[in-house]
C-alpha positions as CSV (number, residue, x, y, z in Angstrom):
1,X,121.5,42.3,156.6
2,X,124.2,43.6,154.5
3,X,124.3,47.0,152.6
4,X,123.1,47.1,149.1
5,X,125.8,49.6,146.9
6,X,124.2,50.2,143.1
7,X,126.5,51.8,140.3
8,X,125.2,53.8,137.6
9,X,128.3,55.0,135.1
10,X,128.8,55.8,131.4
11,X,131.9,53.4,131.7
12,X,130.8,50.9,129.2
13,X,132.2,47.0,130.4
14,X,135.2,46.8,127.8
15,X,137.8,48.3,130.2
16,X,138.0,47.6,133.7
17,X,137.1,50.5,135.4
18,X,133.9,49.1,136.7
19,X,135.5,46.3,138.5
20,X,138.4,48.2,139.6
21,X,135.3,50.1,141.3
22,X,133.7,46.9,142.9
23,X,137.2,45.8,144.0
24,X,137.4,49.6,146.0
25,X,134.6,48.9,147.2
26,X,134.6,44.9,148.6
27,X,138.6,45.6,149.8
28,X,137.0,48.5,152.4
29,X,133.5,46.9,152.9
30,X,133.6,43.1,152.0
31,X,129.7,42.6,153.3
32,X,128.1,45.3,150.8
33,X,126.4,43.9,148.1
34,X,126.9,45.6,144.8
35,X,124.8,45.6,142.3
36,X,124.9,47.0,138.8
37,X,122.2,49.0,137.7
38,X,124.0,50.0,133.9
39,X,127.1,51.0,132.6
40,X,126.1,51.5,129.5
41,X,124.8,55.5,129.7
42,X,125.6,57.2,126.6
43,X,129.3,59.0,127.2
44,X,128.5,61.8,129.5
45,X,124.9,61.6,128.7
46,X,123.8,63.5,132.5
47,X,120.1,63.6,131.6
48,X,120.0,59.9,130.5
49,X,121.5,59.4,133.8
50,X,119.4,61.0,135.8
51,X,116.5,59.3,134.1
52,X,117.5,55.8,134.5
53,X,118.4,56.6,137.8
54,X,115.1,58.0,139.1
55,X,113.2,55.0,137.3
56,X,115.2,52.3,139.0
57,X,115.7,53.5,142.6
58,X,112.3,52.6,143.9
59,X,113.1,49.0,143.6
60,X,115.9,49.0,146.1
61,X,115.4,48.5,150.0
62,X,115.2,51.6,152.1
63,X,118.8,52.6,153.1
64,X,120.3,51.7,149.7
65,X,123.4,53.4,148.9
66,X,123.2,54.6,144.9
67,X,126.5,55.7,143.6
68,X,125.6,57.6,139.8
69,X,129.1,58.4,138.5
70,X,128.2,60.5,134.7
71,X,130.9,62.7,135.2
72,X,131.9,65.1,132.5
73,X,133.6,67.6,134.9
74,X,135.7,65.0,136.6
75,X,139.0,67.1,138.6
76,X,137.4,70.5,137.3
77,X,135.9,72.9,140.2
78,X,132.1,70.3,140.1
79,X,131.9,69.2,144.0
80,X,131.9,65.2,145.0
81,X,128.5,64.8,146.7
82,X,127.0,62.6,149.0
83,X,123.5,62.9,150.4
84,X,120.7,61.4,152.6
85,X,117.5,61.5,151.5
86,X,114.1,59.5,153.7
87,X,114.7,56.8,151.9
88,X,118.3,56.3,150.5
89,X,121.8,57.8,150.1
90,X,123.2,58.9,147.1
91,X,127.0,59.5,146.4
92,X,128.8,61.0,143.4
93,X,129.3,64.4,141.0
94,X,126.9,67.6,141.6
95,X,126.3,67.6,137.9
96,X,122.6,67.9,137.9
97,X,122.7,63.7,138.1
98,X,120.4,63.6,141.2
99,X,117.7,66.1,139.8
100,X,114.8,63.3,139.5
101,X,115.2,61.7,142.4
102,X,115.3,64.9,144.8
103,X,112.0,66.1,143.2
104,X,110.6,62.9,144.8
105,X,112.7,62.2,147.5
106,X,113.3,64.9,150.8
107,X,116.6,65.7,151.0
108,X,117.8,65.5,154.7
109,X,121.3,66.5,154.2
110,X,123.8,67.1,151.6
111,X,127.9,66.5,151.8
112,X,131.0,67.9,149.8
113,X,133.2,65.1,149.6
114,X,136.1,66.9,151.0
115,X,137.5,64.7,153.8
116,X,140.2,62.8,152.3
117,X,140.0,60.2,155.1
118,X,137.6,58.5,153.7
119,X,139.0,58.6,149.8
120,X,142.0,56.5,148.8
121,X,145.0,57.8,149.0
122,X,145.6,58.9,146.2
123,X,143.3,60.6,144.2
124,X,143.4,61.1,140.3
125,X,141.8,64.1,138.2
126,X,140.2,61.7,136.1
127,X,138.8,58.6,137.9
128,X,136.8,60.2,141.0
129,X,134.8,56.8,140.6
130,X,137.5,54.6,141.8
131,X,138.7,57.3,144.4
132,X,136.6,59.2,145.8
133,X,132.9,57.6,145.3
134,X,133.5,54.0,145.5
135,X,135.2,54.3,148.6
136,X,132.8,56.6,150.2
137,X,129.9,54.5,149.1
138,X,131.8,51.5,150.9
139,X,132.0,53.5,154.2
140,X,128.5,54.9,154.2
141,X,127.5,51.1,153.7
142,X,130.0,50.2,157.0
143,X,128.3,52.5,159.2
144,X,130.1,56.1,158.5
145,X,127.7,58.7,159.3
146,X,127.2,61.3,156.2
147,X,128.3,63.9,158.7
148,X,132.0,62.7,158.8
149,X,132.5,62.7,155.0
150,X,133.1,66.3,154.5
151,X,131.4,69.6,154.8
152,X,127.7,70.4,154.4
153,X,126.2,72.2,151.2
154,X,123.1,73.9,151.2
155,X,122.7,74.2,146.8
156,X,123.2,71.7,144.5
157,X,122.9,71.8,140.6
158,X,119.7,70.7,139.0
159,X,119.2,69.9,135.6
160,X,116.7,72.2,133.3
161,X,113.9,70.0,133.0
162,X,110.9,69.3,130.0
163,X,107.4,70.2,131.5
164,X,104.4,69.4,130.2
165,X,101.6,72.1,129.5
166,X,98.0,70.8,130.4
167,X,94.6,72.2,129.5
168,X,91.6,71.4,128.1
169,X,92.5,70.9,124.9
170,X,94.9,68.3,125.5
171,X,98.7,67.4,126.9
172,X,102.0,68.6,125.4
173,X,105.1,66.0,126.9
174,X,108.0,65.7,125.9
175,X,109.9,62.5,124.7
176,X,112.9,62.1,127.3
177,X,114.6,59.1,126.8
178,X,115.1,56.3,124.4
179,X,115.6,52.7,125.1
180,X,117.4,49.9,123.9
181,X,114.2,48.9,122.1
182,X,113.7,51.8,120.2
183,X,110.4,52.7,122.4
184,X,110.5,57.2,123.2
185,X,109.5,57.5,126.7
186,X,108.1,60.7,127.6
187,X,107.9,63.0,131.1
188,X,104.0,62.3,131.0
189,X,103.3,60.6,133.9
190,X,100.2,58.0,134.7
191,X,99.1,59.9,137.5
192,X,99.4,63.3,135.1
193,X,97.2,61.8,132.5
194,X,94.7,60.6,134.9
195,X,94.4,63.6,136.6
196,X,93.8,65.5,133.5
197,X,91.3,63.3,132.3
198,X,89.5,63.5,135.2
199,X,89.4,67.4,135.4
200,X,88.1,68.1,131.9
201,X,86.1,64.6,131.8
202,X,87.8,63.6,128.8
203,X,86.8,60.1,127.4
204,X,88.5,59.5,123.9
205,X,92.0,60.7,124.5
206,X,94.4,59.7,121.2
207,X,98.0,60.3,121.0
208,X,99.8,62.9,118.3
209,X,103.2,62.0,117.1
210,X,106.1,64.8,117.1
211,X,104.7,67.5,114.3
212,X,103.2,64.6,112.3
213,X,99.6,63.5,111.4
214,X,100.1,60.1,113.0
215,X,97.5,59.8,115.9
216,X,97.5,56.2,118.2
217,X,95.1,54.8,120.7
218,X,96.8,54.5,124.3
219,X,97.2,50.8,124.9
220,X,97.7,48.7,127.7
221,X,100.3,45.9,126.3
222,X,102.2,45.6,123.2
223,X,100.2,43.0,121.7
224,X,97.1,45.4,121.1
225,X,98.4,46.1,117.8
226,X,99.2,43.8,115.1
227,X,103.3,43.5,114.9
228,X,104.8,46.2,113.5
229,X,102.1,48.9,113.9
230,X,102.5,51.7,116.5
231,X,100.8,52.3,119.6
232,X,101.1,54.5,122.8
233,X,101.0,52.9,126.6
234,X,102.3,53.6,129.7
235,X,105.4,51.8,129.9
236,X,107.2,49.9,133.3
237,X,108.4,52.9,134.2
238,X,105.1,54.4,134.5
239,X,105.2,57.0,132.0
240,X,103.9,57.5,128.2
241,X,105.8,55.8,125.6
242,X,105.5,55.1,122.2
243,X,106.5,51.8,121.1
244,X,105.8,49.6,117.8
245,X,105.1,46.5,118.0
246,X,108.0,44.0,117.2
247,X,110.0,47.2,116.3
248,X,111.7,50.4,117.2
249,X,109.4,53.5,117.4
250,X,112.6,55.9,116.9
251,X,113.7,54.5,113.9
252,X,110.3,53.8,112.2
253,X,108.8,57.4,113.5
254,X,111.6,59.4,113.4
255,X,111.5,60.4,117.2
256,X,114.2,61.8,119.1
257,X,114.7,62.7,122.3
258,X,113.3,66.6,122.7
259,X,110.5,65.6,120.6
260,X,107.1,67.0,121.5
261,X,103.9,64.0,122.0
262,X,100.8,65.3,122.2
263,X,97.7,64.2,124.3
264,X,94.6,65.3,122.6
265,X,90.9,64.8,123.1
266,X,88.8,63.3,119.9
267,X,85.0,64.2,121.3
268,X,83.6,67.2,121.3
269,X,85.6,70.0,123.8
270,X,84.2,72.2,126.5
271,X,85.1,75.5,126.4
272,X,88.7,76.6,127.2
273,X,89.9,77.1,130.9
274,X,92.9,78.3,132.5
275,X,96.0,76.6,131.0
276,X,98.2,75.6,134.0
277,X,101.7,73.9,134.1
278,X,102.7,70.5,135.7
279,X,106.1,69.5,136.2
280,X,107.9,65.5,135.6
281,X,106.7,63.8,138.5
């Protein structure tokens, strides 16, 4: 079975820099399979990123090489990475890029790029895609050990992250990305929700919008609500979002990335317990 490569960039498709990538990659490992997960990540937009990243590698076969290349700091002192987690391998800048996934993922090793065997041979300050990660990626994915890329690191940058505050009053998430469609997804996870439901037996939950008095019902599909009305459900990616129907919840509600979605409880409330903190899982 050949080795599945997926590319993550902020390139865009107008220019060619993502198939002068796959071309790196096919001349030094023609088996791998490349597959595009987006190019279209807002410019330098790490967080986004790192988002899109840690929704989408679950889908891929254990093994799979991920190559995330949102690289702001390209040729400045930021380190070329590769590591091995349990389930995958992941190459490119220590930027913060690969703060979701380690949170779920155990790390087993982590790599500075710095053996320039395995980069072309010549190397650019501004295209560490082409020369550096592309071509690592397409060793990794023809059976070079993580070991012989360069030297092993022990720290890597994390990105600060959104956490929700839970207690028995309600939920406080935050919205975290925005989608094509115009739907806020927020760091409030399913099994979050659940869980909080559970320990303060709360059985009419309704959904606050940013500072405003808009409060939804949590839906399970879009079609709940009559087109063009708003709603809350947990979304493919298996956190809170809220949509509307037909229509773009960031330009009809105003929501923005940052913005704070509250989880409230409409019965009656127990009294208050100890307030505790969950992080994005």
């Amino acid at each position: 079975m050949s080795a599945i490569i997926t590319l993550l960039t902020d390139f865009g498709t107008e220019d060619t820099y993502v198939g002068v990538m796959k071309g790196v990659i096919t001349s030094i490992c023609p088996s791998a399979q490349v597959i595009d997960l987006t190019h279209q990540v807002p410019p330098q937009d790490i967080a986004t990123g790192a988002f899109l990243l840690d929704v989408s590698v679950d889908y891929f076969p254990e093994g799979a090489i991920h190559v995330a290349v949102v690289d702001p700091g390209v040729g400045t002192a930021r380190k070329p990475v590769a590591l091995r987690t349990a389930k995958a391998f992941f190459v490119g800048p220590d930027n913060g890029i690969f703060t979701l996934v380690l949170q779920r993922q155990q790390l087993l090793q982590a790599i500075c790029l710095d053996n320039p065997r395995y980069h072309l041979p010549t190397v650019s300050s501004t295209f560490h895609g082409r020369d550096i990660f592309a071509p690592v990626a397409a060793h990794i994915a023809c059976g070079v050990s993580v070991e012989e890329l360069g030297t092993p690191i022990h720290r890597l940058q994390r990105l600060p992250l959104p956490r929700i505050r839970v207690d028995w009053q309600g939920i406080r998430a935050t919205v975290v990305h925005i989608d094509r469609f115009g739907n806020a997804i927020t760091n409030l996870t399913r099994d979050n929700y659940e869980a909080w439901r559970t320990r303060w037996d709360v059985k009419e939950p309704a959904v606050q919008v940013a500072a405003s008095d808009i409060f939804l019902p949590i839906a399970t599909t879009y079609g709940e609500v009559a087109r063009g009305k708003p709603l809350a459900l947990f979304g493919s990616s298996g956190r809170l979002e809220i949509a509307v129907n037909g229509g773009s919840a960031a330009l009809e509600l105003a929501l923005r990335r940052g913005d704070t979605i509250k989880v409230l409880r409409r019965e009656s409330t127990p009294p208050p317990r100890t307030q505790r903190t969950l992080g994005l899982e």
